[in-house]
C-alpha positions in Angstrom: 26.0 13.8 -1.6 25.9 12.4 -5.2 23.1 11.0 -7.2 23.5 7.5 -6.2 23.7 7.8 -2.8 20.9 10.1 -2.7 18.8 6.9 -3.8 19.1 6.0 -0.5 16.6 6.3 2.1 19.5 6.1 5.1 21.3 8.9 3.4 18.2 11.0 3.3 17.5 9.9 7.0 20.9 11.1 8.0 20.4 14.3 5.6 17.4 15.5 7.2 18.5 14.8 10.9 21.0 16.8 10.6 19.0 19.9 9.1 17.4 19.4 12.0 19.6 19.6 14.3 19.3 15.9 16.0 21.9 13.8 16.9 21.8 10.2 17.0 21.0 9.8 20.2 17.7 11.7 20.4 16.9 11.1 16.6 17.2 7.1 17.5 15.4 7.4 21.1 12.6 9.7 19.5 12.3 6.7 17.0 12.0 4.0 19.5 15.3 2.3 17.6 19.2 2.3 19.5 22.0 4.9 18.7 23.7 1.7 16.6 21.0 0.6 15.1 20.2 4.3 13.6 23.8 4.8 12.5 23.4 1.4 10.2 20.3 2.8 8.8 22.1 5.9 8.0 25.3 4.0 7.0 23.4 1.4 4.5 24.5 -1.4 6.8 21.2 -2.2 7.6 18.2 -2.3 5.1 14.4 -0.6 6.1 12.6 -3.6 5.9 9.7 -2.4 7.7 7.4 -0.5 7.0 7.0 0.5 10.1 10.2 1.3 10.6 10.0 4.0 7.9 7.1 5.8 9.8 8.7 5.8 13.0 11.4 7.4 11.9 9.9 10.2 10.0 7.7 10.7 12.4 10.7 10.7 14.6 12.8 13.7 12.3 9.6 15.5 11.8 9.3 14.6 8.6 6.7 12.7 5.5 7.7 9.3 4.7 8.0 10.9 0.9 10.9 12.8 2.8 12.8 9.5 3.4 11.7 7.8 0.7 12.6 10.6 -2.4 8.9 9.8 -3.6 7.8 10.3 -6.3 10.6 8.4 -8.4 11.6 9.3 -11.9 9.6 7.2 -14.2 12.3 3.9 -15.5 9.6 3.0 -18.4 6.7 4.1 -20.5 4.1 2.5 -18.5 5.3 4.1 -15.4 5.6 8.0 -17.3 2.3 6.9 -18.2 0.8 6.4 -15.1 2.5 9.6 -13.4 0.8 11.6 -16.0 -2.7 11.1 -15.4 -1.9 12.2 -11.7 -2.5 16.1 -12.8 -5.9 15.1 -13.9 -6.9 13.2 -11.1 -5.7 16.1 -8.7 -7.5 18.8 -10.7 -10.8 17.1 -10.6 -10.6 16.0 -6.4 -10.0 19.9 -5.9 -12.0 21.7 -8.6 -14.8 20.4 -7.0 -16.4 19.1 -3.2 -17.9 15.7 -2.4 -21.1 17.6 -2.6 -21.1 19.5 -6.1 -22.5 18.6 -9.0 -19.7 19.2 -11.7 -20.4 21.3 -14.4 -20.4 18.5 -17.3 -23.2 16.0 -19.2 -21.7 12.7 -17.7 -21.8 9.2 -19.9 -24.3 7.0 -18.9 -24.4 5.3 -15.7 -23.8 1.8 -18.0 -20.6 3.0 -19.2 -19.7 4.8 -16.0 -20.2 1.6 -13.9 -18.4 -0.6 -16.6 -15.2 2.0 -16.9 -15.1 2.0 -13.1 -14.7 -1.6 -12.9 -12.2 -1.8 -15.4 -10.2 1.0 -13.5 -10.6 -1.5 -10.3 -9.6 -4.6 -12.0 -6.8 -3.0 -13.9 -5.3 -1.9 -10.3 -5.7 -5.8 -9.2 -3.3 -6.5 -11.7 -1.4 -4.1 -11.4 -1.8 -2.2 -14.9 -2.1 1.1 -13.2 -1.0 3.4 -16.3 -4.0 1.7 -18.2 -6.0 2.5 -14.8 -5.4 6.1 -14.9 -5.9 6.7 -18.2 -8.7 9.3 -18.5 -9.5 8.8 -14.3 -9.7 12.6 -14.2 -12.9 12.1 -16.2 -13.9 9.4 -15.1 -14.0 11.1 -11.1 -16.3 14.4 -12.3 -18.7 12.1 -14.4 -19.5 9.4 -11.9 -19.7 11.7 -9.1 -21.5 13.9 -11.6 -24.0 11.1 -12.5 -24.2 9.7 -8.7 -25.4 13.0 -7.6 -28.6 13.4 -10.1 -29.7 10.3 -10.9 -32.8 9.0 -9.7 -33.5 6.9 -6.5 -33.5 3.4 -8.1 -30.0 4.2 -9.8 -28.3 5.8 -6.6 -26.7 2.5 -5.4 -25.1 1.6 -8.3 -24.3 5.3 -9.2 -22.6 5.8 -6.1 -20.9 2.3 -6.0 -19.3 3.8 -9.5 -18.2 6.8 -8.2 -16.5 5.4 -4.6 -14.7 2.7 -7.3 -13.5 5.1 -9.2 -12.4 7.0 -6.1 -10.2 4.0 -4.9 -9.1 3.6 -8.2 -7.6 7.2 -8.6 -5.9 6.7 -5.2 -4.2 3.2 -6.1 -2.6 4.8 -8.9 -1.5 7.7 -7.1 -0.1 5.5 -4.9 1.8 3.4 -6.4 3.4 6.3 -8.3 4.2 7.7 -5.5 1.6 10.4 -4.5 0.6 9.4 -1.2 -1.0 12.6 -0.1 -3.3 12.9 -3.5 -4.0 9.1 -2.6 -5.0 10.1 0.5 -7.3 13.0 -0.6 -8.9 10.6 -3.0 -9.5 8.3 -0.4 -10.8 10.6 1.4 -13.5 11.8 -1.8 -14.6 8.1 -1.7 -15.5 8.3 2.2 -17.2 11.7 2.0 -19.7 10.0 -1.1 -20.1 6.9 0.7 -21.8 9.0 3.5 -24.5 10.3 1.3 -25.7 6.8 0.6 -27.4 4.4 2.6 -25.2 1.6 1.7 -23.3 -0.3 4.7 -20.8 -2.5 2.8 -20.0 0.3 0.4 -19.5 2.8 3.5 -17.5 0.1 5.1 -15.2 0.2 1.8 -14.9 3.4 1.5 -13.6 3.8 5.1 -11.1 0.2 4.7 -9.7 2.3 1.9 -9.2 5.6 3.3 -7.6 3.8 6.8 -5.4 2.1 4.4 -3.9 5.5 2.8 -3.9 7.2 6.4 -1.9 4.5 7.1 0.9 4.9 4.5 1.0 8.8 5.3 2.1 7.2 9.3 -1.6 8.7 10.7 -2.0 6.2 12.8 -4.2 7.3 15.5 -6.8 8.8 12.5 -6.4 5.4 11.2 -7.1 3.2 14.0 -10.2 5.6 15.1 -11.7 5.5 11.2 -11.1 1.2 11.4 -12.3 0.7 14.7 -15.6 3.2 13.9 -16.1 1.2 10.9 -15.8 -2.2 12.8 -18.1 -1.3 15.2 -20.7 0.4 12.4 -20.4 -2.4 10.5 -20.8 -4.8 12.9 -24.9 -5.4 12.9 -25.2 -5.2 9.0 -22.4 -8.6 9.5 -25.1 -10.0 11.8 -28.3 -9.0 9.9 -27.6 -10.8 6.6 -25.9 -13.5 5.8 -27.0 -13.7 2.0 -25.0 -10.7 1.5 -21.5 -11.1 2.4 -19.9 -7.7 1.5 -20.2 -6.1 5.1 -18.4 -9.0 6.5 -16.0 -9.0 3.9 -15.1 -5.4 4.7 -14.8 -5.9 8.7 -12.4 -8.7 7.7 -10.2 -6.5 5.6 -10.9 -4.0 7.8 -9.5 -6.6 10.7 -6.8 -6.9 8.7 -5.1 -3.8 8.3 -5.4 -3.4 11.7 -3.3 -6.2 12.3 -0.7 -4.6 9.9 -1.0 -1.4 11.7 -0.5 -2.9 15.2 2.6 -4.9 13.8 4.5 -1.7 12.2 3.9 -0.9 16.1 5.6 -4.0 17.8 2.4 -4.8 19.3 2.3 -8.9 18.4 -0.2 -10.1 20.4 -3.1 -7.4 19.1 -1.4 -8.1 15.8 -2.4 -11.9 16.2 -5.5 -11.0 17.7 -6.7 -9.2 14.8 -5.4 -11.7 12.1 -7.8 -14.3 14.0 -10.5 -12.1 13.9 -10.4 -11.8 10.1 -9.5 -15.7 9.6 -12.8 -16.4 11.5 -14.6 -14.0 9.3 -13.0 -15.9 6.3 -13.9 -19.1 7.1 -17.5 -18.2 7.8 -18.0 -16.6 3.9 -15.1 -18.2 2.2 -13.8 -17.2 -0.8 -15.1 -13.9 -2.1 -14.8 -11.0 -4.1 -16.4 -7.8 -3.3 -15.2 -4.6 -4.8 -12.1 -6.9 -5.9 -10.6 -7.0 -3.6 -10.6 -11.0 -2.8 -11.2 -11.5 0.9 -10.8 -14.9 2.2 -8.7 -17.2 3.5 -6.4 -17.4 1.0 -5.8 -13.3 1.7 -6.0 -14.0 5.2 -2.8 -16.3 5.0 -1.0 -13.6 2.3 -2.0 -11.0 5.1 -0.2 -13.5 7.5 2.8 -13.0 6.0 2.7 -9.7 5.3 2.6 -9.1 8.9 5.1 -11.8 10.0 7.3 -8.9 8.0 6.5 -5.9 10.2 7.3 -7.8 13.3 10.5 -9.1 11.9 9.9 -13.3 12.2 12.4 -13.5 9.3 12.8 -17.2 8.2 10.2 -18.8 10.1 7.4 -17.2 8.4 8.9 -18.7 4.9 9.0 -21.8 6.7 5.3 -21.5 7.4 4.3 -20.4 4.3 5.8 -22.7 2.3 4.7 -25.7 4.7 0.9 -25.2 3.7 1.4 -23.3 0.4 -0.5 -20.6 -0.5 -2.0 -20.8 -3.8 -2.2 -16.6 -4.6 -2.1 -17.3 -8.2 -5.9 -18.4 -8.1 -6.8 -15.2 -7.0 -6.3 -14.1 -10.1 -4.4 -10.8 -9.4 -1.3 -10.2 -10.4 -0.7 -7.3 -7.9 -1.2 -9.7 -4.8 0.7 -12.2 -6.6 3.5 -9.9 -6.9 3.4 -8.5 -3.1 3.4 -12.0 -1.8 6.9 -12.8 -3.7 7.9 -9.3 -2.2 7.2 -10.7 1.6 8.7 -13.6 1.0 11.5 -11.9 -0.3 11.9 -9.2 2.9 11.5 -12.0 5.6 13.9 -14.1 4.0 16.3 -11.0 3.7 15.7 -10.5 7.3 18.0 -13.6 8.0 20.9 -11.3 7.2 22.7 -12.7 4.2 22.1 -17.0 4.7 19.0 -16.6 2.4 19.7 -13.3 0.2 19.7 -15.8 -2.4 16.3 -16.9 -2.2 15.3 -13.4 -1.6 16.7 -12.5 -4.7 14.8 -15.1 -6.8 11.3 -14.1 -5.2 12.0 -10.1 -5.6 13.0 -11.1 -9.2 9.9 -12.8 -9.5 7.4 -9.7 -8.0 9.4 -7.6 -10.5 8.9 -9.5 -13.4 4.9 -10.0 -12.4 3.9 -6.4 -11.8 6.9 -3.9 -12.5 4.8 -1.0 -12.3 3.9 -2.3 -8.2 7.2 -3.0 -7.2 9.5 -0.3 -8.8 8.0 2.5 -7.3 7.9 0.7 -3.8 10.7 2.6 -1.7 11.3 -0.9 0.3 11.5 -2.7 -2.8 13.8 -0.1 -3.7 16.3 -0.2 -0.7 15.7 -4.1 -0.7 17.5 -4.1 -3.9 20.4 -1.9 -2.1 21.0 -3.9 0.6 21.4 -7.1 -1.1 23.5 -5.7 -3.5 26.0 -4.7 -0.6 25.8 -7.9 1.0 26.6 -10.0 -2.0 29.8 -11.2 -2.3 29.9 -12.5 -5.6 28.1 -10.5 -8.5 24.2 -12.3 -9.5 23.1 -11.7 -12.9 19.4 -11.3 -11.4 20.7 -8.8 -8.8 22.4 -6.2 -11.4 19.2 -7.0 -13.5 16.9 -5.5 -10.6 19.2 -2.6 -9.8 19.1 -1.6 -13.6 15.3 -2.1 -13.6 14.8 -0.3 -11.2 17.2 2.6 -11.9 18.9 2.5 -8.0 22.8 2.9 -7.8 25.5 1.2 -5.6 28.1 3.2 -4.6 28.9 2.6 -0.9 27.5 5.3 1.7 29.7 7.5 3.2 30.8 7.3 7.1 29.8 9.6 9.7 27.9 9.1 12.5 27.3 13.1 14.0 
């Protein structure tokens, strides 16, 4: 297997199933997918559009979705080696101490530990994630440092700091490819949320850490920490309506549940989740809390987002486009960018009638937040599959492959 085809996630797929000694037929019935429909995978005849898809199957082969995907990538720009290099930092400081120590340090003060934390948090939102990290190994011991000696009237926002910073550090992991150290920060931001009396900043904490349990494939953790959270958050939603944060967080909360029961097939509690956080989104309109910009305006990004995962193709464009969404006034260049990339997969999903359109909208989430999408394994096959479906060369298709560092060689046959 050469370097190129190595790039490819079916070619790892087929690597790894047959180190472990599956064939076809099992590997594709333990994945809930046919014998053909595996063999494409494995051939590059068929992109992994899904999510979902990519979970299944490495839970299928008994493997991380870092197996299949070749995560972390090798850095194509400065930005990128930029933001892989703080991950040492942030690692050393979520294991050199617990959520309950007080590290060994004099922190800043909480005034420039609360600014620096939001900056992290906003740089994230668009997408900046090598300015993010910069110093975030710091920035986790001090605010975590400061959050756990301060005095009573300074907890809130000492801890709010900290549980930023937390979700900041995982982002950036993330998106460079570290899911497990996004996970374990994550994780850091939950276990300090706890020792505050806080309800919308708990219910944060606990969106986040479903959302990187998530993208490990934990599902069932997952589901159990959203559905908790619902149900915990549920009377602070009820008790005030001046403060819109808790509802905010069951919505998102709502929301990622719909993703996660779409990745499974199941439409109908897919739907029934997306309604859920609509109605929530209505009632508060459009908000902001922790940055993260719940409201209806997510709520129809979300929409398509999970039209993806159950594979409606087309006619979630068509929707889309009907009402427009207007995700520029959000102001974040990160959901800007992932709601080109949608519109790019379901449109890709049509099998080759709209590659063209794809194209332009992948283009577009490239050239808005490059350090988001390059380092996205199913922005990176994307880019594979429509180069082996066009039949004339694009300028803007070469473009993406060379910014994103993929090959093309054609995969090799073999189906045992």
């Amino acid at each position: 297997m050469d370097a190129e085809e190595a790039s490819a996630i079916g070619a790892r797929a087929r690597m790894i199933r047959r180190r472990r000694g599956l064939s076809l037929d099992v590997a594709a019935g333990l994945a809930g997918i046919s014998k053909p429909y595996l063999s494409a995978l494995e051939r590059g005849q068929r992109g992994f559009n899904r999510r979902g898809l990519l979970e299944d199957l490495a839970a299928a082969l008994g493997c991380s979705v870092a197996d299949l995907t070749g995560q972390p990538y090798l850095p194509q720009d400065r930005n990128t080696a930029d933001a892989l290099a703080s991950l040492p930092t942030i690692r050393l400081a979520l294991n050199d101490f617990g959520p309950m120590d007080v590290p060994d340090l004099t922190p800043r003060s909480l005034d420039v530990l609360a600014i620096e934390a939001d900056k992290a948090n906003e740089r994230c939102g668009q997408a900046n994630y090598s300015l993010a990290g910069r110093d975030m190994g710091a920035l986790l011991a001090e605010s975590q440092a400061r959050a756990l000696t301060v005095s009573s009237a300074e907890r809130d926002r000492a801890f709010t700091a900290a549980i930023t910073a937390c979700f900041a550090a995982g982002v950036v992991s993330s998106r460079a490819g570290n899911i497990d150290l996004a996970a374990t920060a994550a994780r850091r931001g939950y276990d300090l949320a706890q020792q505050q009396d806080n309800p919308g900043l708990l219910g944060f904490a606990r969106w986040y850490w479903a959302c990187e349990l998530t993208s490990m494939g934990a599902r069932s953790r997952a589901q159990t920490v959203l559905s908790e959270g619902i149900h915990d958050l549920t009377p602070a939603v009820r008790l005030s309506a001046a403060d819109t944060l808790p509802a905010e967080l069951v919505g998102m909360m709502h929301l990622q549940q719909a993703r996660t029961a779409a990745r499974q097939q199941r439409r109908d509690d897919a739907y029934a989740h997306l309604t859920e956080a609509a109605v929530l989104a209505d009632r508060v309109g459009e908000r902001n809390g922790m940055r993260q910009h719940f409201g209806p305006t997510n709520v129809a990004a979300w929409r398509v987002s999970i039209g993806v995962e159950l594979a409606e193709g087309a006619k979630v464009y068509e929707d889309a486009t009907a009402a427009p969404i207007n995700i520029d006034a959000l102001g974040s260049r990160e959901r800007s960018s992932s709601m080109h990339f949608d519109l790019a997969r379901v449109l890709a999903q049509e099998g080759g009638p709209r590659d063209g359109d794809a194209i332009r909208h992948l283009d577009m989430a490239d050239r808005l937040a490059p350090q988001r999408i390059r380092n996205d394994p199913i922005a990176r096959d994307l880019v594979l599959t429509l180069h082996r479906r066009a039949r004339q060369r694009v300028w803007e298709l070469d473009s993406l492959r060379n910014r994103f560092g993929v090959g093309a060689r054609g995969l090799q046959s073999g189906d045992n």
